[in-house]
Every structure is written in structure tokens, then in C-alpha cells.
N, C-alpha and C positions, 0 to 999 in steps of 0.2 A: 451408782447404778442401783437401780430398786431392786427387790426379791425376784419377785415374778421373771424383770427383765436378765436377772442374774440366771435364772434356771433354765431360758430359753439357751441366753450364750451358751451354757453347759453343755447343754440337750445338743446342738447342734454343732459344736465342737465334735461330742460323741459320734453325732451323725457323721461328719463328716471321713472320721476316723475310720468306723466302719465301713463306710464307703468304698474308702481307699483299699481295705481287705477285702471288700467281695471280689476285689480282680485283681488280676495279677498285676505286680505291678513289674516294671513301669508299661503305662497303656495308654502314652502319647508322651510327648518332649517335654523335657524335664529345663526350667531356667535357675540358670546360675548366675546370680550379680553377683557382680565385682564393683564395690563401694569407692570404685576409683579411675582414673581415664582412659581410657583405650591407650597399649602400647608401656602402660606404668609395669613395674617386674611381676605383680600378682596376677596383672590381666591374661598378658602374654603366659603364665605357666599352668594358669586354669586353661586358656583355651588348647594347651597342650594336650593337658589330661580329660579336658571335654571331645576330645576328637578320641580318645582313647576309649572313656566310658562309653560314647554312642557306640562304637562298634562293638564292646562287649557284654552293654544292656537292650540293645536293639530297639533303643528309640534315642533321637537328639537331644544330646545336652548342649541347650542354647546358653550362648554367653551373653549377658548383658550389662552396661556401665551404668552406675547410678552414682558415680561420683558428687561430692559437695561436704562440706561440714566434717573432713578428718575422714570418712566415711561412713558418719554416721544419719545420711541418707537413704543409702542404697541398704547397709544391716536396718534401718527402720520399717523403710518398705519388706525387708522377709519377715523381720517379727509380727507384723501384723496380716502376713499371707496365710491362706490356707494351711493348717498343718497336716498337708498330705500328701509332702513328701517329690512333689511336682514346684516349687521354688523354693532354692535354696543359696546362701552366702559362702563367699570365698572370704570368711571372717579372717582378722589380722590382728596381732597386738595392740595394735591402734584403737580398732573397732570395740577386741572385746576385753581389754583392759585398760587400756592408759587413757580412755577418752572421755571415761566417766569420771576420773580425777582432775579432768583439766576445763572439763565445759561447765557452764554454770547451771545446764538445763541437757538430760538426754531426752530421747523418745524412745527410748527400750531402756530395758533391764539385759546388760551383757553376759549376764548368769541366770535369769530364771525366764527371761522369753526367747529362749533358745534350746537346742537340742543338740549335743556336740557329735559328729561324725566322724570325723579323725583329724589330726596333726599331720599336714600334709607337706611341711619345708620348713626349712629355720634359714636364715640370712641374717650377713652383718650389715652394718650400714658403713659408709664411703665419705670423706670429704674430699669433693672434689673441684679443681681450676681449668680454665681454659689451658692449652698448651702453651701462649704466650704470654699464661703471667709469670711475675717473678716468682711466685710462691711455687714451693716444693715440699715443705713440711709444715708443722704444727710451730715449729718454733719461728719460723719466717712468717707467720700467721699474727704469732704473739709480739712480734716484733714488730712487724708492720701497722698492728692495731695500735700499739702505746704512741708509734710517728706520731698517726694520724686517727685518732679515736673517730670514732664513727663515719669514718668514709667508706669502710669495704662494709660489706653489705652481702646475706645468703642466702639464695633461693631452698625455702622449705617447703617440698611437697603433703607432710605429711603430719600426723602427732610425734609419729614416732623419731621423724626428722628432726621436730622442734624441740623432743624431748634428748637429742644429742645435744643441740645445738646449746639450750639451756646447762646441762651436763656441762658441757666446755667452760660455757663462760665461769660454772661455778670451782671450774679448775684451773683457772687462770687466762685459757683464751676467749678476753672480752672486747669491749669497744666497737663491739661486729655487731650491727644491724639485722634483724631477722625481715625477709621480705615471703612472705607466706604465697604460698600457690597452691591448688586447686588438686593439681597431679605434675607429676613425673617430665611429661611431654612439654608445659611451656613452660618450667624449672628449666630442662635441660635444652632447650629453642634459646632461651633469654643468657642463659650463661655462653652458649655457646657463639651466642650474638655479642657477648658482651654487656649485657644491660645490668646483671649481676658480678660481682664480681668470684661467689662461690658459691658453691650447693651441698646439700645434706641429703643422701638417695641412697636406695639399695643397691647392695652389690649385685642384682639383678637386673634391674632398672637403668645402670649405669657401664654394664661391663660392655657392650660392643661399643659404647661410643670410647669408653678407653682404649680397647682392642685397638679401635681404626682410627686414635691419634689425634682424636675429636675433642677429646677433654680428658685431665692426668686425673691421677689419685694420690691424693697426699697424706691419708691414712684410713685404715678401716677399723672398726668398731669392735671385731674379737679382739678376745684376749689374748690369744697367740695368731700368728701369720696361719690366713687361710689359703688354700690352694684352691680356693672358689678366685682368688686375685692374686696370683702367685708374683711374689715380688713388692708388696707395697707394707710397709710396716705399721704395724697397730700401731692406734693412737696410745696405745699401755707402754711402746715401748719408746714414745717420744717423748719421756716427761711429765703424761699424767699417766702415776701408777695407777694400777687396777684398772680401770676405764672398761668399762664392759658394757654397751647396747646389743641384744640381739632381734631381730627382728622376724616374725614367723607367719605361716599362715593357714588357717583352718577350716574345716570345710563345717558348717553348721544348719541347721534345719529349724523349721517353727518349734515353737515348744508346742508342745503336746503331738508332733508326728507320731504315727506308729511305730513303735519298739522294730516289730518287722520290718519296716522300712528303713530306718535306721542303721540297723543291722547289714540288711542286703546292700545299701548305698556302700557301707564298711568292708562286707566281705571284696567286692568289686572293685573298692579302688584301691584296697591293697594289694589285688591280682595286677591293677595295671602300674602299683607301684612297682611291682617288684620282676617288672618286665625289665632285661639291660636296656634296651634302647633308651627307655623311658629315664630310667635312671640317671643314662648319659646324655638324655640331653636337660635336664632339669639342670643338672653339673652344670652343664654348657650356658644355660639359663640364668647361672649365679644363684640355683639353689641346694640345700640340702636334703637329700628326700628324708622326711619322719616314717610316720607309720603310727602303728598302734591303736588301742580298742579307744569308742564314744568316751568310755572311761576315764580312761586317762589323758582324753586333752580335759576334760569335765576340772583333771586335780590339778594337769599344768597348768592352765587359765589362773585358775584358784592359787597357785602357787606364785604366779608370776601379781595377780594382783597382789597379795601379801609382802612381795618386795617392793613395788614399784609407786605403788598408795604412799606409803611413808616418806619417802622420797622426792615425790610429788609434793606433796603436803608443805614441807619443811622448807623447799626449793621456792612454794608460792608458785608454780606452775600452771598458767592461765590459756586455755587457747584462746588466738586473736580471731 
């Protein structure tokens, strides 16, 4: 970009920024993508707390899907939106850590074309089977893979899916085909059809169809037994120790929104985090509520790239 054209950008960034402070905000409906399919566990808990924020900033926060590529679609479309505070992401580990280590090519910067808003849930993630397979653990997994190497096969909705999935084979459960999907909804259509034989999903994403008998869980991805899936034993405690994925998600703004805006989006949704209802049904939801200032998802991002990079790295970690 030339000089001239460089100054205009500036100029009118500034503009726009300004803009957004002559009036109150918000002064019409505010959009929220969700980088992934209608119905997947992040959708479902934004459009939660989107029904919460309208009524307590008195204008709608629209949800919208921009699923494709990990999610790295729908966060491309905000980073390059207005930064004024009117479209914003339901950012995720996937989005703004683990997908810049895995793809060959981003269209944003996960740390500098962004503006962190708050740490909104943390989640483990689930391995899970139809209720008429034979499989019921990790070792009947391991077992079945060595019979018949590359016959069973896992529906992965996501990065962070594939990045369990990768995780396993490098702890012994291998021989297992990865089948990549898009989101959440035809991962869990096709296993429960049968077309796959397992899936790698969150424990949001996945908890009523276990509830209603629909599809088991064979292990989840904390380190100690959560009560987000009470009853199903981490994978740390079937043979691979340590075994730790968590999976989270965050609300984030264009870079360069106003600091005020920023702010107020923060103050708000931590009023309506810290409503019980809200909190119980998030629970109910298969999530964790977070909390806390732009700040500090700015260092957990930051934190969680510094584990997960190296990692990645070593592993040769590719998305398909």
C-alpha cells in the first residue's frame, strides 16, 4: 500500500472511530458471527447470551453463521469489519490460536486484527460412539484399531477436534482415519446414521444427544471427571496420562474498536454473566462461564498460543 493510500486508511479508520463516539452506543443491532454451523455448542450459547445482551443494551444482537475453514471464515469477515463495535466474533481456540499453527495460509492476524472483549466459557471435548457400537472406552478403541487398522474412521468438526484427535494417535490411539467436517450438526447426523464410526465434539455440542441415548461418551478431554458430563471418565484416566484439551470461547471486536466500546460491551456481559439463570443454563449447555477484563483473555490467548505452538509444531500438525 502506497503512502498517500496508507494515510487515507488511517484518516478514516479514525473517522470511523469517532463516529461511533458521537452517539451513544449501541444505536442500532449489533452482529455476532459465530465462525461455525447453526446448532454447533458455540452457536447455541452465543445465541443464549444474545437474547440476554438485547434486552439489557436495548438494541438486537443478531447472530449469525459464517461457518468454513476451522472458522477461520466467519473471524476473517469481522477482522476486516468496521471497527465500531456493531460486528463482532464469538472467537474460539480454534479461531484464535490453534489455526494459525495448523493452516498453511490465515486471512487475519489472531492477535493483532482483533480487540479481546472477554473470556466467555471453557469446555472439554468428548469422544464419542453411536449406542450400538461395541466400543465403550479408549482401550476398546486401541484394541479395535490394531484388529483392523484403518477401518474405523472419526468425524471432526473442528481444529480443535483434530487437534485431540492428532493428540490420541500420538499416545497410542492410532490406525483411526480422521473424516473432517464442516460443524458439529452433520459430524453428529452421519455418526448417528452410522456413516462414521466416531466423533471428536464438545461437551456442549454433544451433551443432549448423550442425555437422550442418541450417542455414548467414551471419554472427555479434562483432566479430572467434569460435572459438565458427570459420569464419563477422562481420557487421563484411561491410559494416557496427562491428556489435557480444553476448549473455550471468546467474544472479540475489530482491532482498532473504541476502548469505550470495548469496555461497555465488557461491563454488560458480565452483568449478564453473572445472572443465575444464565449461569445455569450455560451449565445446562455443556459450558463453563469465564468472566473477566479484554485484558486478560488478550494474556490467556497469548498463554494458550505459547503451549499449543510447540506442540503443534513437533506433532507436524496440518489442517486438511
Amino acid at each position: 500500500m502506497s503512502i498517500p493510500k496508507l494515510i487515507a486508511a488511517c484518516a478514516a479508520s479514525i473517522a470511523m472511530a469517532q463516529a461511533a463516539l458521537a452517539q451513544p452506543y449501541p444505536s442500532r443491532p449489533i452482529r455476532i458471527i459465530v465462525p461455525y454451523q447453526a446448532g454447533q455448542g458455540t452457536d447455541v450459547a452465543t445465541r443464549h447470551l444474545a437474547d440476554y445482551l438485547t434486552k439489557a443494551m436495548g438494541q438486537s444482537f443478531v447472530v449469525e453463521n459464517r461457518p468454513g475453514a476451522g472458522g477461520n471464515i466467519g473471524a476473517a469477515e469481522v477482522a476486516r469489519a468496521a471497527p465500531d463495535g456493531y460486528t463482532l466474533v464469538m472467537g474460539t481456540n480454534g479461531t484464535h490460536v490453534l489455526n494459525q499453527y495448523m493452516y498453511a495460509s490465515m486471512p487475519f492476524d489472531p492477535e493483532k486484527d482483533f480487540e479481546p472483549v472477554m473470556l466467555v466459557s471453557s469446555f472439554p471435548m468428548v469422544v464419542l460412539a453411536s449406542p450400538s457400537s461395541p466400543y465403550n472406552s479408549l482401550s476398546d478403541l486401541q484394541d479395535a484399531a490394531k484388529a483392523k487398522p484403518d477401518e474405523l474412521n472419526v468425524g471432526l468438526p473442528s481444529t480443535t477436534a483434530r487437534l485431540v484427535f492428532e493428540l490420541l494417535k500420538q499416545r497410542g490411539v492410532n490406525s483411526i482415519r480422521a473424516i473432517p467436517y464442516k460443524g458439529s450438526g452433520t459430524s453428529m447426523t452421519d455418526l448417528i446414521g452410522g456413516q462414521v464410526s466416531l466423533a471428536i465434539d464438545t461437551v456442549s455440542a454433544s451433551r443432549s444427544f448423550i442425555a437422550s441415548g442418541k450417542l455414548k461418551a467414551l471419554g472427555v478431554t479434562s483432566l479430572k471427571p467434569t460435572a459438565l458430563l458427570a459420569g464419563v471418565k477422562p481420557v487421563s484416566a484411561q491410559g494416557v496420562d496427562g491428556f489435557q484439551v480444553i476448549a473455550w470461547n471468546g467474544l472479540y471486536a475489530p482491532r482498532g474498536t473504541p476502548g469505550a466500546v470495548v469496555q461497555k460491551l465488557n461491563a454488560e456481559l458480565a452483568k449478564v454473566l453473572a445472572r443465575p439463570e444464565v449461569k445455569q443454563r450455560l451449565l445446562d449447555l455443556g459450558h463453563e462461564p469465564a468472566g473477566g477484563s479484554p485484558a486478560e483473555l488478550a494474556e490467556f490467548a497469548r498463554s494458550e498460543r505459547q503451549k499449543w505452538a510447540p506442540l503443534i509444531a513437533k506433532a507436524g500438525l496440518k489442517a486438511e
